[in-house]
Structures are given as structure tokens and as C-alpha cells.
C-alpha positions in Angstrom: 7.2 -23.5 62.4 4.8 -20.9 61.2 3.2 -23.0 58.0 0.1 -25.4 58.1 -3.0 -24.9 60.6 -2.4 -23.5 63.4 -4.3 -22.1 66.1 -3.9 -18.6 67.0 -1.9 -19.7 70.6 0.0 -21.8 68.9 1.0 -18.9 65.8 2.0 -16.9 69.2 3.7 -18.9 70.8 6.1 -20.3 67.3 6.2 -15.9 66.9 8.0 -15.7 70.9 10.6 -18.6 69.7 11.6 -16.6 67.0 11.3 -13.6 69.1 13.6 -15.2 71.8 15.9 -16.5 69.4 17.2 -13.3 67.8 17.6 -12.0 71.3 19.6 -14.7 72.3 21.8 -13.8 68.6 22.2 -10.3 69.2 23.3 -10.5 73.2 25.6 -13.2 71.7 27.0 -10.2 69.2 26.8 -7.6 71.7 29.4 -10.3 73.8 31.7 -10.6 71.3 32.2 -6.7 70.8 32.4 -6.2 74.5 35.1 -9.3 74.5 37.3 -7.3 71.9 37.2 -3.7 73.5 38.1 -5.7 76.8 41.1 -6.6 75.2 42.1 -3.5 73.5 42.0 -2.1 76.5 44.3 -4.7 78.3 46.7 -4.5 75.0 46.7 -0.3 75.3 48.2 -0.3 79.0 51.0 -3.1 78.0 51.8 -0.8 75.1 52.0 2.0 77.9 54.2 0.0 80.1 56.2 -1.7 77.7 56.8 1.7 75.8 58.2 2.9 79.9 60.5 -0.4 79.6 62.0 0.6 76.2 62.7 4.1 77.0 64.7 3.3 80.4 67.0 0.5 78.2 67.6 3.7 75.9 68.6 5.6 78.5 70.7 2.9 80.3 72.4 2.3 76.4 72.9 6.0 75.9 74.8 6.3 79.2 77.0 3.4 78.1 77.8 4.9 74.9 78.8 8.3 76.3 81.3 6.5 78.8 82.5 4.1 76.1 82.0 4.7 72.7 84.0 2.3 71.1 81.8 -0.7 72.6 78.5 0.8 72.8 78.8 4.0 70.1 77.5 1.9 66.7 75.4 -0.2 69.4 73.6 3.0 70.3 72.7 4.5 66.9 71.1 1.1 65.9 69.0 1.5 69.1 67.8 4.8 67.8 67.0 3.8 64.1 65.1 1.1 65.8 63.7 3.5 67.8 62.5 5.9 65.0 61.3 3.8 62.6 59.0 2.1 65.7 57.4 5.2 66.7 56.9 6.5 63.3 54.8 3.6 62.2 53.0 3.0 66.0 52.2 7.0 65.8 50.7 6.4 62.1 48.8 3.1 63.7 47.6 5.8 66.4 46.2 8.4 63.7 44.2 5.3 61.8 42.8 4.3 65.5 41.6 7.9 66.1 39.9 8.6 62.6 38.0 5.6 63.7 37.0 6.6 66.8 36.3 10.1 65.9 32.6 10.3 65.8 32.1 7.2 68.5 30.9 9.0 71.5 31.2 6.8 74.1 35.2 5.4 73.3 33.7 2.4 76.0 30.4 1.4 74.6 31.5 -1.1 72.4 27.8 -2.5 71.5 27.6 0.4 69.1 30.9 -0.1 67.0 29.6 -3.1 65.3 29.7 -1.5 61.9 32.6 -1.7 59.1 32.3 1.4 57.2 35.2 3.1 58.1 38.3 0.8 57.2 36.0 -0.5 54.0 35.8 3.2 52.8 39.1 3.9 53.4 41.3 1.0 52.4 39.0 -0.4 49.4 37.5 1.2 45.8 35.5 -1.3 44.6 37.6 -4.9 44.0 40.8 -2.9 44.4 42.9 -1.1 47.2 42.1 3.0 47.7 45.3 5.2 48.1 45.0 4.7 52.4 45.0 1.0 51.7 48.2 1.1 49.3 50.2 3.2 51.6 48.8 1.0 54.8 50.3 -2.5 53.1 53.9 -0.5 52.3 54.0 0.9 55.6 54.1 -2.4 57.4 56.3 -3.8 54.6 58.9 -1.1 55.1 58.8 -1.5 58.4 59.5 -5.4 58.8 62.4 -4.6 55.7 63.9 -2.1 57.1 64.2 -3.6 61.0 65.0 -7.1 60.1 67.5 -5.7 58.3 69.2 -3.8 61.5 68.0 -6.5 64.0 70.7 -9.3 64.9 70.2 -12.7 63.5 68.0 -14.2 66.5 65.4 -11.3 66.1 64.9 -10.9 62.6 62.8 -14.3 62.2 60.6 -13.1 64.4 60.3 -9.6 63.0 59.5 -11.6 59.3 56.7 -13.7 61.0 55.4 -11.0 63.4 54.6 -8.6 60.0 54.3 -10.9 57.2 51.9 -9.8 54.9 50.6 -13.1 53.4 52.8 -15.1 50.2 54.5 -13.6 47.7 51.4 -12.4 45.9 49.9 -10.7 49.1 47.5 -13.9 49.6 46.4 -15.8 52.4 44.4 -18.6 51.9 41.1 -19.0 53.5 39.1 -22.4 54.8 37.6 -23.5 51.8 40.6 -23.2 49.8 40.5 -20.0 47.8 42.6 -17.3 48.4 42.0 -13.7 49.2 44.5 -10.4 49.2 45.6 -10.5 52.5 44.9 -6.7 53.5 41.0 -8.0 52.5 40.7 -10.9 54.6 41.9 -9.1 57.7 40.2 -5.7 57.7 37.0 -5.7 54.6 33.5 -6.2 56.7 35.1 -6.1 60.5 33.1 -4.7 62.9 34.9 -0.9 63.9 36.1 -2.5 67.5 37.4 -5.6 66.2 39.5 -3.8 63.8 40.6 -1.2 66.4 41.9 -4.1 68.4 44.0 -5.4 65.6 45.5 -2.3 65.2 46.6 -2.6 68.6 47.6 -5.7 68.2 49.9 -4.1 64.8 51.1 -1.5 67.9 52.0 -4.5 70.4 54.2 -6.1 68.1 55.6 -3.1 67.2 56.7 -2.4 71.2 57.9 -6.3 71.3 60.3 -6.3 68.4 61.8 -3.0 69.3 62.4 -4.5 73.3 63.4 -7.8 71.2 66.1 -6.3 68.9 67.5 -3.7 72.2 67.7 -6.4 74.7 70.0 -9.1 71.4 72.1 -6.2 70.7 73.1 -5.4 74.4 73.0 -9.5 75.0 75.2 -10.3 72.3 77.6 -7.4 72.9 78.0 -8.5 76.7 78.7 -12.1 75.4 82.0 -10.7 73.0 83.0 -8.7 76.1 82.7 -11.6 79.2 83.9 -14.7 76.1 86.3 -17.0 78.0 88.8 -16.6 75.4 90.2 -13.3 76.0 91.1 -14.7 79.7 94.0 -16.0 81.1 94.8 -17.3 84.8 97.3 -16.4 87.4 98.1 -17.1 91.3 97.2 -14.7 93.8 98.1 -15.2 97.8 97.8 -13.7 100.6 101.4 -13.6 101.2 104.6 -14.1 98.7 106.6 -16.5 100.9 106.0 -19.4 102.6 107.4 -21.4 105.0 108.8 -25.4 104.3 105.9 -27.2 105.4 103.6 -24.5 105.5 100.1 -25.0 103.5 99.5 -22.8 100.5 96.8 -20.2 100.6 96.8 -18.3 97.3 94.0 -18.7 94.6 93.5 -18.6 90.6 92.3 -16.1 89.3 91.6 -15.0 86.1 92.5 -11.8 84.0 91.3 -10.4 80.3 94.8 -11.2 77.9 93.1 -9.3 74.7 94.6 -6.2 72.7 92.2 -4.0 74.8 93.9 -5.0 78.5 97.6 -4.3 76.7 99.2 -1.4 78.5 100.8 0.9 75.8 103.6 2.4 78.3 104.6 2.1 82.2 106.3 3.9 84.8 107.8 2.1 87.5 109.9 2.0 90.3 111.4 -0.7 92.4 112.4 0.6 96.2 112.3 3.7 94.1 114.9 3.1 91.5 113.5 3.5 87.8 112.9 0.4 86.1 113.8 0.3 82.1 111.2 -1.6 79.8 113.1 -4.8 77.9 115.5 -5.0 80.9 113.4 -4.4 83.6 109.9 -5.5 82.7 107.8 -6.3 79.5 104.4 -4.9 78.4 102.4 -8.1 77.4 98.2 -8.3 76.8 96.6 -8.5 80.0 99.9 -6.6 82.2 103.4 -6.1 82.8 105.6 -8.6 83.4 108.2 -8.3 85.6 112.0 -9.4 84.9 113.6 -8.3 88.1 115.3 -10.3 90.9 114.3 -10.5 94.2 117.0 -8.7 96.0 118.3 -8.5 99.6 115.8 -10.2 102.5 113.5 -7.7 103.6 109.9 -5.6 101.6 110.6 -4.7 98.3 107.9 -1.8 96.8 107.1 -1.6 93.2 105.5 1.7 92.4 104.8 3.6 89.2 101.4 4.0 86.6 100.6 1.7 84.0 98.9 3.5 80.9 96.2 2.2 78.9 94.5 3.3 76.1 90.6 4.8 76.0 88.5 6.1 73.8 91.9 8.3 72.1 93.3 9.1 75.5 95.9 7.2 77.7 94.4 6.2 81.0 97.0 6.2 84.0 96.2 2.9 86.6 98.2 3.3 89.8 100.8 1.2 90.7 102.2 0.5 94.6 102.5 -3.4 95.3 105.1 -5.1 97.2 106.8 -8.3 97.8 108.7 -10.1 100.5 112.8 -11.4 99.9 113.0 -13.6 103.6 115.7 -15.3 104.6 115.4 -18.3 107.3 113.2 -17.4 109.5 113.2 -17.3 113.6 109.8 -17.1 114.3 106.5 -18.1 113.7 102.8 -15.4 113.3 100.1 -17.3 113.6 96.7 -14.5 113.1 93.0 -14.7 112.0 93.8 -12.7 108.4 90.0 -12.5 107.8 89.9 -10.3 110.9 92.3 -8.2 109.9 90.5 -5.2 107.7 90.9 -2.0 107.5 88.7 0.9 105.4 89.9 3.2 102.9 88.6 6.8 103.4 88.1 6.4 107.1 90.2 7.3 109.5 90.5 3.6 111.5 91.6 3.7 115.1 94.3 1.3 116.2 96.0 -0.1 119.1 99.8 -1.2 118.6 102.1 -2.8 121.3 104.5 -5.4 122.1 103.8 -7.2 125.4 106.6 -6.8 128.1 107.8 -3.5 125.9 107.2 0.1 127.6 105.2 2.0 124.8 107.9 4.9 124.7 110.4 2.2 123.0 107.9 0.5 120.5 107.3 2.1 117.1 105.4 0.8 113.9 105.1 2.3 110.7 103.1 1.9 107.3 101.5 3.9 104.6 98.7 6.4 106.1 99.8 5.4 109.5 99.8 8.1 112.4 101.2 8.0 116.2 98.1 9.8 118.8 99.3 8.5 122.1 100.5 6.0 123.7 99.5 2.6 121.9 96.6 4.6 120.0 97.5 4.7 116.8 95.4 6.0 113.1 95.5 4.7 109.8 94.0 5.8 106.9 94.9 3.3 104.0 95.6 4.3 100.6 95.5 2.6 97.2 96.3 -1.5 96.8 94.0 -4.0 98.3 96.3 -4.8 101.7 98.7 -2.6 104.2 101.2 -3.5 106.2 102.0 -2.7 109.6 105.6 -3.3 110.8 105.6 -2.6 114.8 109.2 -3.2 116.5 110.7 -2.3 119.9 113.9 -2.7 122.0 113.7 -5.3 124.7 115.7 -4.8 128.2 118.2 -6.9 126.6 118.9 -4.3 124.3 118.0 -6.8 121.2 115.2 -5.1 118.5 112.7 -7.0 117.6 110.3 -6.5 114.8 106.7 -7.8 113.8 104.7 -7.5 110.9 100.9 -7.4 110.3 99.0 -7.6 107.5 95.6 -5.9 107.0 92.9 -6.1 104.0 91.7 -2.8 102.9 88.1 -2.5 102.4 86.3 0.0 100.6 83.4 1.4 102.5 79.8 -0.4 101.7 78.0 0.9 98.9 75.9 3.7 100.0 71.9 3.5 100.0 70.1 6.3 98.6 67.2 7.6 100.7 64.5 10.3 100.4 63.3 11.9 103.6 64.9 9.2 105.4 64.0 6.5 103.6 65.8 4.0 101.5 65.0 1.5 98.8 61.3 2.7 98.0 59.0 5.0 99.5 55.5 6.4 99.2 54.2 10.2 99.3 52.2 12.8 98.1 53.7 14.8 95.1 54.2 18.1 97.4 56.0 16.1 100.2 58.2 14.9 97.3 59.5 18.5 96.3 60.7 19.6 99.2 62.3 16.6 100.4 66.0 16.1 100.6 67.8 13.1 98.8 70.4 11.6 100.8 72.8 8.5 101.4 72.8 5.9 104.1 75.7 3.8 105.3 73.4 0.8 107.1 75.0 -1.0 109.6 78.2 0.4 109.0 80.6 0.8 111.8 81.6 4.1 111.2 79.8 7.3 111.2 80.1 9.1 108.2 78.4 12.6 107.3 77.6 12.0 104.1 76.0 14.7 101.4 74.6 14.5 98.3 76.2 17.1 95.3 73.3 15.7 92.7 71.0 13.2 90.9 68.6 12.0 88.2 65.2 12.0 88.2 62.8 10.4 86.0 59.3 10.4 86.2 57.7 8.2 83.8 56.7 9.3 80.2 59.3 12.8 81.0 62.6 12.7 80.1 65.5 12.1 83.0 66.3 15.6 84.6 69.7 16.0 86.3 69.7 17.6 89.6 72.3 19.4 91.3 71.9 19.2 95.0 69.9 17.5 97.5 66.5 18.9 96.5 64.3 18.9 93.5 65.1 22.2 91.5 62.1 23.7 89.1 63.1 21.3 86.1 62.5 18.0 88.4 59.0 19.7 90.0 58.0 20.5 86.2 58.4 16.4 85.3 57.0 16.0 88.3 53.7 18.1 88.1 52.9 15.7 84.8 53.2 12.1 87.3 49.9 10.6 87.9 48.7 8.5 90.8 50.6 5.6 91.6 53.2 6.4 89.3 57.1 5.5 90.2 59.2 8.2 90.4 62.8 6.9 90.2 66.0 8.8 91.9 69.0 7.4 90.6 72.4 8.3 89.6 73.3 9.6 93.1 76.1 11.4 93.4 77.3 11.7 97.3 80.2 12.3 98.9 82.0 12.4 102.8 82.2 16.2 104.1 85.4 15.7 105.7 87.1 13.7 102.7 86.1 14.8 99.6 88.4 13.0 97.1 87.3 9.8 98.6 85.1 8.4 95.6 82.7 6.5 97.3 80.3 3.4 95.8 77.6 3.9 93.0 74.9 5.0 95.6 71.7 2.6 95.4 68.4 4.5 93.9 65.3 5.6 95.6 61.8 4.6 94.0 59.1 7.0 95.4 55.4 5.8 94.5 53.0 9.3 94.0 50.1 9.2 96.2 48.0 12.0 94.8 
């Protein structure tokens, strides 16, 4: 372009190609740096948010383990190996990123961190690999061993791949065929950024395997525990007679038969004589099973505890069901059973009467059933999932007539958790947020409950999970909650409420509350 002769215009004009060229080359360069900080930075806040994610499936595991140990105990202390081995090796990822950022003064202008000194001081002597590059290879080498080795079978391939280190000689091949040590080809002559991103990159893995490996072990635990084989069916109805003719209501359903569902003892009655195990009844996986017969016409009760075993101890499981013995029947009750509910904990008003019967000579009776006046009548149902009502009274005629009503016993809704009157999710300012009260809301519930809170957890994230006791933050919670930034979700969970007037009532797992900071 410049040779031969040339006039002088021409010499300047060849000199402004070459000038516009390399300007063109190093805004091209200046790109591709920007290009890879841009994506550090996006791979930085995953890290951040997927680091949040792992810590909450800890928690959730940890809880698990401390109510159940035998199911969830050796699942939990994998979880934290996993744990420590992946924070060890991200935090000595984070040391190598901050040696090479240490004398960048502007950690955003990535135009300047186009040279490779660093990592090619550090990790090479000459043909050969310095001390830091040595320990650099073993450290991701241990890691992938020693994970894959812990991980269930569907992880561990991708733990292999995710850290593999080139082929058994620590080569990977390179486009025009020759091979180079793989520590070489992937960090030697990098500009600083592009290597800084890779690091991350090392980090993001890191973050995936560990959610990878936590979310198999709790998936394949929850597939031993919910496997059809341990299940058996049975027939349930809504009633245990029918009529000739009549058409059968009752359902299958199905029960867990396995060693862990076999009672080890029981205590029970029948119309409150003691039943004898081998004569009586059997203990079988899944239940008891009952060897009785079915005795004169009328209600027959059986009443007792079953014990199973859990975690060492024996765990009592109340016992009051009942059956029906009838003989041929004189009348017919014809009623809308879905209608028929009554709540346990509440006190449920009733109205009970006979047509063409004074109120003075009709009675009815059942279990948490109390007269007010007249036809008004209260029940407040215990255990079992039904109650019946048995209402009779005398007619002119002098003949007594009886009639029986079934109800279903509900327990009341699950409770909503709310914060300063709000449920499900709410947004404030950080000092609204300590002195607001935590409560629970029955929504569209037909009775009016005064419910209070006794305590909760809070977690703000990056802090570890305070417990609360009472309705209002106390100084642990506002210390985690001085260190929330903007727009951070504050979760309120784990809370424990109760009814004012009825105490040993254990009510539903109370929804949480998610407050977003505003400040």
C-alpha cells in the first residue's frame, strides 16, 4: 500500500487506512473485554442467588432431620460435607479473583484488564507449573473426587464432566492437533477479565452441583418413602351398614403395610370392655386387625391407643371409632351428608328437634354435645373424623322414637400468617417492619376466632434464621434485619399461633409472610 511512487496525497491517505484500521482492531478488543466483565457480572449475582437457594434447602433438610432422624439424619450430614467442601474451594476461587483484582482500580473498567501477567506469574515457571499452579489443578481434582464420590448416581456424571481436567495425562487437545497441559490452554496469555470470568464460571458450577446433589438426595429419599409397594388398599364408607337395595357409598383407599407403619403394642376397648391381643385383635404392618363379633343391634365403640415406634420412643395414636350392629330396619333417613360438618376446636351452635314433639320431652346426645335451651344445642367435637348425634323423644302415644345424625368433623382452615394486617406478601420500610406485629388470619372462615401468635422464624437473606418468641421482632430479628438491603425478601415463617380461649387446640401449619424492604 505504501511501496512504489506515490504522491504525497496518496502516501496520506494509504497512512489513514492503516490509521483507521487499527482503530477499528482495538475498539473490536475493547468489545470483547467489556463482553466478558458483562458476564461476570451476570454470573456473580446467580452465584448470590443460587448460594440464598442452597442455604434455605439446608435449612428445610436440617429441620427434617431434627424431627426424624432415622429418614433424614445420614441424609443431612451428606448435605453438609457437600456443603463444606463447596464453600472451601468457591472461598479459595474468591481469594485468586481478589489477588487479581487487587491493584485494578476501577473493578468496572474492563478496557484496562487486557493483560495476562498475573495468572502467568502465578501458575507457571518457565515450561512447568509454579507451586499456585500445582495446588490450583489438585484443588479442583479433589474437589470433583471427593463430591462424586458422596453425590447419588444421577449427579456424579455431571460433577466428572463439569470439573474434568483434560485426559489422563492433563491434555486437551487443541485445533491443529497438538496437545497442550490443560491448566496451560485455559489460563497461560488470557487477558485478566477473561480469566476472572472463568473463575466464575469454576464458582457457578460449584453452586450447581451442590443444588444438583441436595435436590437427588432429598428426591430419591421421597421416592423410597411414597414407593407403591409399601401400600396396601382397604374400604372406607360413610356408614357400616346398608340397606338391601341400597347403593354403596364407601371408597378405596390406600394405607403404608411396611415394618415402619407396624404398631408394636395396643390398648383397646370395645363398649369399654378390654380387648386381649391373639383373641381379640392382631397387630399386623399397616394396623390392627380386629377379630371381634359384631354383637347386639345398636353403636358399638372401640376405644384405646395404638403405639408405634419413633426415633427410640413409643408414640401413642388415639383410638375412638365405632360401628353400627342393625337389625331390620323401620325407617328410612334420607340427608345431604356433604352438608353435614361440624369443626373441631369451635364451639358449633346447633338446633335439635323432632317435629310434632314439645322440646321438654326430646333429648339428643353425643360426644362434646351440650343442652343451652330449648332446641339450642353446642357441640364441640373431639378426636375421629365424624360424630354422631342420636336425638329421641316420646310421642303423645307414649312410643320413643329415636333418630340418628351423622356429622363430618372438620378441622378449622389453615391459618394465613400476616404482618400488620397483611397476608401472603407485603412491602415496607425496614423500621415499619420492627415494630409490627405478626399475626394469623382465618379468611373467609365462618367463625370468629381470636387468634395469637406465641412465636416465629425469621430469615433475612445472607443471616442465619432467628427464632422469635412473640408477636414482634425482638433485638436478635432487628440485628439480621439492620444487615437487609433494598428490595430484599424478608421471610416470616414457622408461625406458631394459637386460639385464646382454647389453647390445646393445635391449629394448622400457619402460611408465611414475605415482607419486601423498601429502604
Amino acid at each position: 500500500m505504501a511501496g512504489g511512487k506515490q504522491s504525497p496525497r496518496q502516501k496520506m491517505v494509504n497512512l489513514m487506512y492503516l490509521i483507521f484500521i487499527a482503530m477499528l482492531a482495538l475498539n473490536m478488543s475493547k468489545e470483547v473485554l467489556a463482553a466478558f466483565g458483562l458476564m461476570n457480572e451476570k454470573m456473580e449475582t446467580s452465584n448470590e442467588k443460587t448460594t440464598e437457594s442452597n442455604l434455605a434447602f439446608l435449612g428445610s433438610l436440617e429441620t427434617k432431620a431434627s424431627e426424624d432422624t432415622k429418614k433424614y439424619g445420614e441424609l443431612y450430614e451428606k448435605a453438609q460435607k457437600i456443603k463444606t467442601l463447596s464453600q472451601d474451594y468457591y472461598d479459595y476461587l474468591e481469594g485468586l479473583k481478589k489477588g487479581m483484582m487487587k491493584d485494578v482500580e476501577d473493578p468496572k473498567d474492563y478496557a484496562v484488564m487486557d493483560k495476562s501477567n498475573f495468572l502467568d506469574q502465578k501458575f507457571f515457571q518457565g515450561e512447568n507449573l509454579s507451586k499456585d499452579g500445582k495446588e490450583f489443578l489438585k484443588r479442583i481434582n479433589d474437589y470433583r473426587t471427593q463430591v462424586a464420590a458422596m453425590a447419588p448416581a444421577a449427579v456424579k456424571e455431571a460433577v466428572e464432566a463439569r470439573f474434568q481436567t483434560g485426559d489422563a495425562n492433563g491434555k486437551v487437545e487443541k485445533r491443529d492437533g497438538t496437545k497442550q497441559n490443560w491448566l496451560n490452554y485455559h489460563y497461560e496469555g488470557f487477558p485478566l477479565v477473561a480469566s476472572l470470568t472463568k473463575l466464575t464460571a469454576l464458582q457457578q458450577d460449584i453452586k450447581t452441583t451442590e443444588e444438583d446433589a441436595l435436590k437427588s438426595m432429598l428426591a430419591g429419599n421421597l421416592t423410597d418413602q411414597v414407593s407403591l409397594k409399601n401400600f396396601a388398599t382397604s374400604l372406607q364408607a360413610a356408614k357400616s351398614a346398608f340397606y338391601s337395595g341400597d347403593k354403596y357409598d364407601g371408597k378405596i383407599i390406600i394405607s403404608k403395610t411396611d415394618n415402619s407403619s407396624t404398631p408394636v403394642r395396643a390398648e383397646l376397648t370395645l363398649d369399654g370392655r378390654k380387648l386381649a391381643e391373639g383373641k381379640d385383635y392382631v397387630l399386623e404392618a399397616g394396623g390392627v386387625k380386629m377379630l371381634i363379633g359384631a354383637g347386639n343391634p345398636g353403636d358399638h365403640t372401640i376405644a384405646g391407643q395404638i403405639f408405634f415406634k419413633q426415633d427410640g420412643e413409643e408414640i401413642p395414636v388415639e383410638v375412638k371409632n365405632s360401628f353400627a350392629t342393625i337389625s331390620k330396619p323401620n325407617a328410612a333417613l334420607i340427608a345431604a351428608d356433604k352438608m353435614n360438618v361440624v369443626y373441631r376446636g369451635v364451639a358449633n351452635p346447633m338446633s335439635i328437634s323432632i317435629p310434632g314433639i314439645p322440646n321438654n320431652k326430646v333429648s339428643a346426645s353425643a360426644p362434646g354435645l351440650k343442652k343451652v335451651s330449648g332446641s339450642k344445642y353446642v357441640m364441640n367435637p373431639g378426636k375421629g373424623r365424624t360424630v354422631k348425634i342420636m336425638a329421641s323423644g316420646t310421642l303423645p302415644d307414649g312410643q320413643r322414637i329415636s333418630t340418628p345424625a351423622t356429622f363430618r368433623i372438620k378441622d378449622i382452615p389453615r391459618p394465613s400468617g400476616s404482618i400488620r394486617g397483611e397476608s401472603g406478601s407485603a412491602k415496607m420500610p425496614r423500621k415499619n417492619l420492627e415494630i409490627a406485629t405478626v399475626g394469623a388470619l382465618l379468611e373467609d372462615f365462618d367463625f370468629d376466632l381470636n387468634l395469637k401468635v406465641g412465636g416465629f422464624k425469621f430469615k433475612v437473606p445472607g443471616q442465619p434464621t432467628v427464632s422469635v418468641r412473640g408477636s414482634r421482632l425482638d433485638a436478635r430479628a432487628k440485628s439480621a434485619l439492620k444487615r437487609a438491603k433494598r428490595g430484599d425478601a424478608v421471610q416470616i415463617f414457622d408461625i406458631n399461633a394459637y386460639i385464646t380461649n382454647n389453647k390445646g387446640y393445635k391449629l394448622k401449619k400457619v402460611s408465611p409472610v414475605v415482607v419486601e424492604i423498601t429502604n
